[in-house]
N, C-alpha and C positions, 0 to 999 in steps of 0.2 A: 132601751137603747142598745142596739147591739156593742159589743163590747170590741176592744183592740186584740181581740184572737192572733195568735201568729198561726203564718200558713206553716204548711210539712217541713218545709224548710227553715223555721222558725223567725222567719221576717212576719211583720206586720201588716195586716191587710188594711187596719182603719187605726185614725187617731183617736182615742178615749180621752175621758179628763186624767186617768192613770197614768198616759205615758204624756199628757201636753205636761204636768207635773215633774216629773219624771226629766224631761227634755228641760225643762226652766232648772232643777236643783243640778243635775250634771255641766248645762252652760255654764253657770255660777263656778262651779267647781273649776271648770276648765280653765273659764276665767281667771279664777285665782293663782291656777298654776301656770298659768303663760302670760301673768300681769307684765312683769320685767322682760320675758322676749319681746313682746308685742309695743313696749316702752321704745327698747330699745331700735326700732323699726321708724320710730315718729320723724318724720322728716328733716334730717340734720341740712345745716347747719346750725340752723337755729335749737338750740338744747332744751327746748321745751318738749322732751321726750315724756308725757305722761299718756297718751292714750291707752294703752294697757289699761291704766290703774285707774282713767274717764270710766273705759267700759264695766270694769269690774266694776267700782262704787256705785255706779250707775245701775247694772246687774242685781247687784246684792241688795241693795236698800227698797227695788221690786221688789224680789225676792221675799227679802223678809214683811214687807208690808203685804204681800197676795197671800203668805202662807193665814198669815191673820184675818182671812174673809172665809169665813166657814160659811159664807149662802149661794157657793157657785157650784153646781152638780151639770154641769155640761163643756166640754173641753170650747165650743165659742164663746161662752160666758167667762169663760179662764181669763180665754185669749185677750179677748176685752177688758177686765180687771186689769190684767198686766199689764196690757201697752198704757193703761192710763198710771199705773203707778210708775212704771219708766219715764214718763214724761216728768211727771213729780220728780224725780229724786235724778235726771240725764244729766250730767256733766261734759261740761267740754262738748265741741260741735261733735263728736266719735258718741258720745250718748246720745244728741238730740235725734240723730240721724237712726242708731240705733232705734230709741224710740218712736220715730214714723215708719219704722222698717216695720214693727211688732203693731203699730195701727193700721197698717194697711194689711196687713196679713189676717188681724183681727177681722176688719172689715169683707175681706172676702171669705170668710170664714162664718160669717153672723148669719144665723138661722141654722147653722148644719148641725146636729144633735151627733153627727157621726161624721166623722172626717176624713175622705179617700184621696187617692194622690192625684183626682181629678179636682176636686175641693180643693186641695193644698195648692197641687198650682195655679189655681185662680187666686188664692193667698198670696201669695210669693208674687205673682205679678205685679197686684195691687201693692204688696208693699214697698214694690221698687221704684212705683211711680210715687206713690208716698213722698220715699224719700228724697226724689230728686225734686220735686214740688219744695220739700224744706229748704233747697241750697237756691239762692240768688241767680249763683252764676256756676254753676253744673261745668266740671270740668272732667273727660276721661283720663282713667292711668288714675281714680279713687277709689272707695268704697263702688260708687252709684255705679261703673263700669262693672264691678264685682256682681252688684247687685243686680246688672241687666243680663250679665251670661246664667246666674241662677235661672232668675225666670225664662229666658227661653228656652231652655235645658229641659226644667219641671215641665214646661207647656210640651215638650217634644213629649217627653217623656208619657206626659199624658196622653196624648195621643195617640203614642203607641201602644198603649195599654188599649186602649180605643177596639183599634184597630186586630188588637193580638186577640180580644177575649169569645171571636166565634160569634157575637149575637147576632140576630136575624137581619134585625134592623135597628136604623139609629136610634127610638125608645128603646126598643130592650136595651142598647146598650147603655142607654143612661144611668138603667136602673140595677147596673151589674157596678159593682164596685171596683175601681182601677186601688191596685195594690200602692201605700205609698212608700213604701221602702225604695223601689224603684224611681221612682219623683225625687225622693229626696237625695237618694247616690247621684242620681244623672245631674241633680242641683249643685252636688258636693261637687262633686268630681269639675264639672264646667267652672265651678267657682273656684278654684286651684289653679287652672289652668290661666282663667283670666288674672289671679293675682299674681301669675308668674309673669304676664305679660305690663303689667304697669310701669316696670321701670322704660319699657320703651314706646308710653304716652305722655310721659312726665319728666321733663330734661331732670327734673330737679330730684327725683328720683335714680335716676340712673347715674348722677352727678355721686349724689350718694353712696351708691351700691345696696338701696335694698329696694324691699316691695315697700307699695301703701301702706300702712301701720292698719287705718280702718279696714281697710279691706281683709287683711291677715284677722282681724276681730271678724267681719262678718264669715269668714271661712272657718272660724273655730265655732261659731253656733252653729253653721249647717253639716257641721262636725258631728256635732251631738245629734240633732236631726237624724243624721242617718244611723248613728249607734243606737240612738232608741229603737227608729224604725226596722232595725237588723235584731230587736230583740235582746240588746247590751243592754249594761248600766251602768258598767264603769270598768277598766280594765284594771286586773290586777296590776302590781309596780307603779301605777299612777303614784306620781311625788305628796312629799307629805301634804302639800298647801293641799292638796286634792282631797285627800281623807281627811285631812281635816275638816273640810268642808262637807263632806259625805255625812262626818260623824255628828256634825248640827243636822244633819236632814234625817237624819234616821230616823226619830216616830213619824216623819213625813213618809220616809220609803216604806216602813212597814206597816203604813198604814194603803199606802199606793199597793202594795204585795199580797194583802188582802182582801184588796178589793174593795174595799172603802170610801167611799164618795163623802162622807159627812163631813164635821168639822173636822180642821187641822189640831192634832196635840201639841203644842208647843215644850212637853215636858223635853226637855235633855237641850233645848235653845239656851246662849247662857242666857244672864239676865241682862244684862248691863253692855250698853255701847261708851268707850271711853276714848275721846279725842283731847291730846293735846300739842300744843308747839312744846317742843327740848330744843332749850338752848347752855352754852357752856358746856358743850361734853365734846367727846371724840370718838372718833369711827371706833375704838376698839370697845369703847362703854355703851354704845349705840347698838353695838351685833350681841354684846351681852344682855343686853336690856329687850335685842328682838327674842331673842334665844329664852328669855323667864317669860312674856308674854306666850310665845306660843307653847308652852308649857300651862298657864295659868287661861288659857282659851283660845277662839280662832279668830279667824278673819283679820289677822295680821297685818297691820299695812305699816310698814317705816320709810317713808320719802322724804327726802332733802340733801344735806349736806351743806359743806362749810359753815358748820357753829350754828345752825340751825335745823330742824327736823319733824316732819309732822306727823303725829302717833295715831294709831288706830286700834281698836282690840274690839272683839265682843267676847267679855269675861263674864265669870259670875263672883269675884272677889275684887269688886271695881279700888276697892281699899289696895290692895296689894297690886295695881298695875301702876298707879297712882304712884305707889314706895315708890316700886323698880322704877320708875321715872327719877324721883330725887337722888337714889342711888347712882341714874346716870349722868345728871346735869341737875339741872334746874326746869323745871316743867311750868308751863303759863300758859293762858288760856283753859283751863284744866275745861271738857265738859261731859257730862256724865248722864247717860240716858236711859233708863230703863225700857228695854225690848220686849219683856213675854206682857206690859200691858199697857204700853206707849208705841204700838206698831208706827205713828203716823211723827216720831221721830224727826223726819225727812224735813217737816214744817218747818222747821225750826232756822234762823237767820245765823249767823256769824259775826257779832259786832265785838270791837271790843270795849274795853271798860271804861273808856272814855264818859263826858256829859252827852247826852242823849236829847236829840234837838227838840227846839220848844213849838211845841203846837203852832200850827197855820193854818191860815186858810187859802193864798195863793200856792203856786207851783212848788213841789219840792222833790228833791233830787236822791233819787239811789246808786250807787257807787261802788264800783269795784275796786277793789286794793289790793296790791299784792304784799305790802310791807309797813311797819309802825307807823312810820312818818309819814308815807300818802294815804293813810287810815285819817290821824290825826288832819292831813290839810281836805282832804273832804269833809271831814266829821266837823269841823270849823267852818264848812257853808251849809251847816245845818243838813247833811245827807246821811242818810241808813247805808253804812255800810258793811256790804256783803267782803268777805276775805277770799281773796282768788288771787291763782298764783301757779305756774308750773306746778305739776304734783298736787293740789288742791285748788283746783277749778270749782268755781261758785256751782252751785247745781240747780235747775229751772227752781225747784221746791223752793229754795233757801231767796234766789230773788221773789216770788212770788211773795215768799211772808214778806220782805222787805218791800215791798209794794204794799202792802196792805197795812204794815206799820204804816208807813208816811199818809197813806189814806185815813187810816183811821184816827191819828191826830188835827185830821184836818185839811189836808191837803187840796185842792180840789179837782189837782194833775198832777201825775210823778213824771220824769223825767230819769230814762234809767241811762247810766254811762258803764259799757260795760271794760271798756279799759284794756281790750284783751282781745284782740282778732280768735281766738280760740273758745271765746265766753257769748259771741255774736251770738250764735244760735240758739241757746239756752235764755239769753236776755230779751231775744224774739218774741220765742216760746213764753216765754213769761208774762212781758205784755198782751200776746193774744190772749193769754188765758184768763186774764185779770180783767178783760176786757168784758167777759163773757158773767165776769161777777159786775157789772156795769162801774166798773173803776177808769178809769180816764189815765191811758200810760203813755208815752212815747219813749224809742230810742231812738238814742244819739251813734250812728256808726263810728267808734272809735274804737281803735285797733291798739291803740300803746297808754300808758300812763301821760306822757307829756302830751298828746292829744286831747285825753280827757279833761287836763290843768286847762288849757287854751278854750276848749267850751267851760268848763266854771266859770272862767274868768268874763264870760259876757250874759252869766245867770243872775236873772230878772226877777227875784220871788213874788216880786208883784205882780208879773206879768202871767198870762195864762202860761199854760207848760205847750200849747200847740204852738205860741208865737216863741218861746223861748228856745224849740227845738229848732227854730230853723235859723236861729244866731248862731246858737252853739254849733251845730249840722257843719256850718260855716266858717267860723271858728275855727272847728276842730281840722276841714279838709285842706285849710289853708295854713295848717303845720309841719313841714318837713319834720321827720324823724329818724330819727338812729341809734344805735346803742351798740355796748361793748359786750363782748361775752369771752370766753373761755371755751376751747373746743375737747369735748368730753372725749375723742376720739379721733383716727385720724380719714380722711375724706377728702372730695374733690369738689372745691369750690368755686361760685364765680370770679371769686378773687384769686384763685390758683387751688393746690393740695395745701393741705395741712395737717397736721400732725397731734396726738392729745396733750394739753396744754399750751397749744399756740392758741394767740389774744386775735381775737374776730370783731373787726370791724363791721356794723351791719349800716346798711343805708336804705330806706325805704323798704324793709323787709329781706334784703336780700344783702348775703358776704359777700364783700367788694375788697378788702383788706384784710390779709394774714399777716401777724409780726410777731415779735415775742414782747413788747413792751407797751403797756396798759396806757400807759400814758401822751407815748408816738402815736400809738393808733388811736387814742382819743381825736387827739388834735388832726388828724387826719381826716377821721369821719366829718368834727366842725368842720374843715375846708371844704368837705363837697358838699356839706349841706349850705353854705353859706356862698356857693359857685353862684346860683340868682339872685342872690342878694338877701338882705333880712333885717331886722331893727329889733328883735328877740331874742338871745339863746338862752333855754331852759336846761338847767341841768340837774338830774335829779340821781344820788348818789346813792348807790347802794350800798352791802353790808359789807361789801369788799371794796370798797373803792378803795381807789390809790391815792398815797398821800400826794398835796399839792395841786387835785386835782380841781378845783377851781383857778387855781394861777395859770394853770396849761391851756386851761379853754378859752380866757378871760384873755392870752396872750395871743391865743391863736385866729379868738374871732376880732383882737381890734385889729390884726394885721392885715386882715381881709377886707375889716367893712368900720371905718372910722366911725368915731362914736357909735357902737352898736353895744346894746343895754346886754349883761348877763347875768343871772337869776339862777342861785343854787337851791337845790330841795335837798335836805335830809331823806329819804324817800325809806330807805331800809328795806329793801326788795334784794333776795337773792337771788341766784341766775346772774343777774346783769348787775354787772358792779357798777356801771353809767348807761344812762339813758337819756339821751338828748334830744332836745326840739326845738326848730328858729317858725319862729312867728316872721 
């Protein structure tokens, strides 16, 4: 196979497995170092700024799962490998979509032993049609507008290569290789330009003031793309997260630098993945505790805040990240994974230590959570519960096993709730795939925690799980919701500007209320939700809630609607200190 030679000018004429390699360990990298900008991009008002650290986890746990197949000697067999462990391990809708981006690129890509920037953009096309096949309801000013100027960009591009290379006729030209460094700059560059343009397809975006989050992700892998295809590998002064990450790939690169197609050496990988929740500690014990981790290994992740926090590391002295934990709080959930001979990791579910529901053989339910309490009130209707949450979004992998637990107890249909307009995609993803092992799944579209409560509440275990979806289905759409949050920053809402720490009223997904008072705004949100009426309100209390705060609601909705029933949840979800729903 000819090889990825760079032309005189030290650009790349073809793609190898060297540099598809090469191109996957530097995204990672990149990834890791623009986790927090690209966070920070996630579409405010709502504070659920985690896509950054979707696509990193999502990234990396390929990553380390493709490095572990030593039987792939052709960069479309790579490609292929990869987009299927991206699917495994895609978090948050920014991963799933990432992942059909890397299947449809696979797929135009299958069968070429050599890969030119005529190959590539037939890749690039297919994978933007990919991705827009994954979204329901395809909206421009996201990723998928991002992902249509790539590929017409590559397609131009190709064509000009076409057109530039002198051959006779269109055979010969077939059989002349178009340069892809060219394909993937003219990709880059068009994908820049479109991301600069999103905030004025997206009120909600330019309300804001930034660009799409996803799309700033899909602009930093066609990033790498072109630094490969220019013949880089990393720039010096890249930040530490970056060489840190370098420095786990190193028998990978120097085995890439060699020339090397065989197995992957896993020596200098650490050994050990170590995830836990920190609770009881404080910002300042927190940045010391990130500060001995990334000392003691890499892949660093510390997300959360307000007396809770979610750990990440891949160390090789799992003993010693585990201390620095007790050092800084109180560490739960502790779990510990060996990497250099458990690559497939990803399997693995999130439950907590709850009773663990009893064998069936009707319909049984899997469940997304964001907090103790809504863990515990699903885990009480007999559901596998997956932990998902701002910052730790369930990943397709993790519901998959949770599918397959319930099935393999018995079940004879699951019924997935993913709880989470952010976890839609992944819980999709999950069921089709479960399908394909002939397992029997449905979801339920629910977008919030009190959504999810209103479908349990008409779950049938006797009944098949096809006929239970379409109660719950029902259920769930026939529950107004709302919640309270805290604004991380300050922005321009539909409820007017605000400021960081003004209290945010949300209604139906969207800020309709800025105030400074948890409790006014509560009772605020009950009244427009209770504007058509209702005979339910749900309230489900988070880690911050405010004191008194069933007396405010319980006040606010009988003044609205006489005799109207109100129901508190302990819930333990941070982010949103109340989350509300009227049946």
């Amino acid at each position: 196979m000819p090889g990825a030679a760079p032309s005189p000018d030290g650009h790349l004429t073809l793609l190898d497995l060297v540099a598809v390699r090469r191109w996957a360990v530097l995204t990672r990298s990149l990834f890791a170092a623009r986790r927090a900008e690209i966070d920070a991009l996630n579409v405010f008002p709502v504070p659920d700024g985690d896509t950054g650290t979707n696509l990193y986890l999502t990234f990396d746990g390929a990553v380390e799962r493709t490095l572990a197949t030593a039987d792939v000697t052709t960069p479309d067999a790579l490609l292929s490998v990869f987009a299927k462990h991206l699917l495994w391990t895609a978090r948050g809708n920014s991963g799933v979509i990432l992942s059909q981006l890397a299947r449809g690129l696979a797929e135009g890509c299958a069968g070429a032993e050599r890969i030119d920037g005529r190959i590539l953009a037939g890749g690039l096309r297919r994978a933007e049609l990919r991705a827009r096949q994954a979204v329901t309801d395809p909206k421009e000013g996201t990723i998928l507008t991002v992902a249509s100027a790539m590929a017409d960009a590559a397609e131009r591009a190709a064509d000009a290569g076409d057109a530039a290379d002198g051959a006779a006729n269109a055979a010969a030209r077939a059989e002349e290789p178009v340069a892809v460094h060219g394909v993937a700059l003219a990709a880059v560059e068009a994908s820049r330009e479109a991301l600069a343009r999103t905030p004025e397809q997206l009120e909600v975006l330019a309300r804001a003031g930034v660009v799409d989050a996803g799309g700033a992700g899909l602009v930093v892998l066609l990033e790498c793309l072109e630094r490969v295809c220019a013949g880089q590998r990393a720039r010096s002064g890249d930040d530490a997260s970056d060489r840190r990450s370098r420095r786990r790939a190193d028998p990978t690169n120097a085995a890439l630098e060699a020339g090397r197609a065989g197995p992957v050496d896993t020596e200098g990988i650490p050994e050990f993945e170590v995830m836990y929740l920190l609770a009881d500690s404080d910002d300042t014990a927190v940045e010391a505790l990130r500060a001995r981790l990334v000392e003691l290994g890499d892949s660093v992740l510390v997300v959360g805040g307000d007396g809770e926090w979610n750990i990440h590391a891949h160390v090789d002295d799992a003993g010693a990240a585990v201390e620095a934990g007790i050092e800084a709080g109180r560490p739960h959930r502790v779990r510990i994974t060996r990497l250099t001979d458990a690559h497939a990791s990803t399997d693995r579910f999130e439950q907590s230590a709850g009773a663990r529901p009893a064998p069936r053989s009707g319909a049984a339910i899997v469940a997304c959570a964001a907090g103790v309490g809504l863990e515990g009130l699903f885990e009480d209707a007999g559901a596998v519960v997956v932990r998902s949450g701002p910052g730790r979004r369930a990943s397709t992998g993790g519901l998959i096993g949770a599918i397959r637990e319930q099935h393999a107890r018995g079940a004879s249909g699951v019924v997935v709730l993913p709880n989470d307009g952010d976890t839609l995609l992944a819980a999709a993803a999950a069921v089709r795939a479960v399908a394909d092992d002939g397992i029997e799944a449905h979801l339920v579209h629910v977008r919030t925690a009190v959504q999810g409560i209103a479908a349990l509440a008409v779950f049938e275990p006797s009944a098949p799980a096809s006929a239970n979806v379409l109660a719950m289905q029902a259920a769930a759409s026939a529950t107004r919701h709302g919640a309270v949050t805290v604004a991380n920053r300050a922005a321009l809402t539909s409820g007017g500007p605000c400021e960081a720490g003004d209290v945010l009223g949300v209604v139906d997904g969207d800020v309709v209320i800025v105030g400074s008072d948890q409790l006014a705004v509560t009772r605020e949100v009950v009244r427009r939700l209770l504007a058509s009426g209702g005979e339910l309100v749900t309230v489900v209390a988070g880690v911050d809630a405010p004191d008194g705060l069933l007396e405010a609601v319980a006040h606010e909705a009988r003044r609205e609607q006489h005799g109207i029933e109100v129901s508190l949840i302990d819930g333990g979800q941070a982010v949103y200190p109340v989350l509300l729903g009227v049946e």
